[in-house]
GULUM-513566 format. One line per field, with one value per residue (C-alpha): z, x, y. Coordinates in pm, 1 decimal. Each point is the difference from the previous one (the first is absolute). Example, Ala and Ser with C-alpha at 12.3 -4.5 7.8 and 13.67 -1.06 7.14 Angstrom:
<atoms>
w: [780.0|-66.0] .
u: [1230.0|137.0] .
v: [-450.0|344.0] .
</atoms>
This chain:
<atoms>
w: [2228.9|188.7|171.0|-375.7|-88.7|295.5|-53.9|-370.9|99.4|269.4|-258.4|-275.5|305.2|77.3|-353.1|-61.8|311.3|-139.7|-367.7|210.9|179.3|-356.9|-175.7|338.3|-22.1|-411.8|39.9|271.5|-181.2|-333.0|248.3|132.3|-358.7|-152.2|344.7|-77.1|-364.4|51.5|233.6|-264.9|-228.2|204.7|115.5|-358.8|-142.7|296.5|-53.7|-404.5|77.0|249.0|-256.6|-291.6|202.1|109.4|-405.4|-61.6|247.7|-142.0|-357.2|139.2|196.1|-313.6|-271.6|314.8|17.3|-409.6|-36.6|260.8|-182.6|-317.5|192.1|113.1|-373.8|-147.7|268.4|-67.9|-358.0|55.2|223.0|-259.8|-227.6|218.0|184.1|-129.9|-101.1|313.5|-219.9|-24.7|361.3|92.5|-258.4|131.4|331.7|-76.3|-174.9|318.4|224.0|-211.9|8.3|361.5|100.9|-249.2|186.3|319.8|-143.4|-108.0|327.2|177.3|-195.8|27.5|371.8|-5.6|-153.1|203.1|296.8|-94.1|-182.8] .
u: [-7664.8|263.2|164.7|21.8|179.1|232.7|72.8|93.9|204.4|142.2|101.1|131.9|202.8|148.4|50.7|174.5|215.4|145.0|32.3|246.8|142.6|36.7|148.5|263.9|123.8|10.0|206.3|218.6|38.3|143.0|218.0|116.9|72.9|149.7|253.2|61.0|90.9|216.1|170.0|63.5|96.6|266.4|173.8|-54.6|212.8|265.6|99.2|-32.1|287.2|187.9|-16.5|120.7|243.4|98.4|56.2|234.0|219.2|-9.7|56.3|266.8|255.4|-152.7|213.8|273.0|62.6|-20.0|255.6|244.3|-72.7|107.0|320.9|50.8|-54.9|246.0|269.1|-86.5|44.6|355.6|143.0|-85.7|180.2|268.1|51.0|200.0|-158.1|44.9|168.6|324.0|-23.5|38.1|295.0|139.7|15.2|183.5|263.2|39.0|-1.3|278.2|170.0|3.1|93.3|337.7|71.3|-2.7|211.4|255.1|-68.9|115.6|234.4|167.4|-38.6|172.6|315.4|27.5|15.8|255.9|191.4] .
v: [1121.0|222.4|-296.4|-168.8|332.7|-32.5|-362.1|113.0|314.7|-245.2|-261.3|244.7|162.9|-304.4|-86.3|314.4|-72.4|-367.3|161.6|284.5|-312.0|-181.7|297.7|78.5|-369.1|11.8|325.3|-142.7|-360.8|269.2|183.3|-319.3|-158.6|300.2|78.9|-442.0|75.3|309.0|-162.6|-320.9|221.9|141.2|-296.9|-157.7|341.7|-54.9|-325.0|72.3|274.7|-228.8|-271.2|215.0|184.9|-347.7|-86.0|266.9|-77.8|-371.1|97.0|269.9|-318.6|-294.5|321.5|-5.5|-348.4|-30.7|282.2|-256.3|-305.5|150.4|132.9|-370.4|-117.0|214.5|-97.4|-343.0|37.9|223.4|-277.4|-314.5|203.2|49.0|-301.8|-317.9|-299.3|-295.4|-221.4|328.2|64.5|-398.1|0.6|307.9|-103.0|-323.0|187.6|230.8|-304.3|-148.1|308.4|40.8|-328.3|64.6|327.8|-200.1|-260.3|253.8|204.8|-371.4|-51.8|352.4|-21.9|-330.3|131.2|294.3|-209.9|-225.7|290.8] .
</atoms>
């Protein structure tokens, strides 16, 4: 009966062994996933910062570039006011046209009496 008792204390030994190897690899498996998920965690927070930090500076030049578009509309707005219609202009011009080409008829004409004067 004593080797039966050894055999046992022998297998329970062992036993206990692979339950302390079970346990050390279960502990280091939880070490492993919780270093894994602090770690996700981290670089999930870091590029939520970057990303909002990111935003502001997008919402920051979108009011910028509103603020100038308004600035063009009102110019816009001041110069339709301010500008004559095409139809004036064209008109206008004719009438200076047909202006200037009298002044150069007198300015001939002026410059053809002084030389036979």
């Amino acid at each position: 009966t004593g080797s039966g008792e050894e055999n046992s204390a022998s297998i329970d030994s062992s036993h206990d062994s692979e339950t302390q190897d079970t346990t050390a690899s279960s502990k280091m498996r939880k070490m492993q996933r919780a270093k894994s998920c602090r770690e996700y965690r981290a670089k999930r927070r870091l590029k939520k910062e970057t990303l909002q930090a990111r935003n502001q500076e997008l919402e920051a030049e979108q009011k910028q570039f509103l603020r100038e578009i308004a600035k063009l509309q009102n110019e816009i707005e001041g110069l339709k006011n301010h500008t004559v219609e095409p139809f004036s202009m064209k008109t206008e011009n004719r009438i200076l046209r047909s202006e200037l080409k009298r002044h150069k008829t007198l300015v001939s004409h002026l410059k053809s009496l002084l030389t036979n004067f």
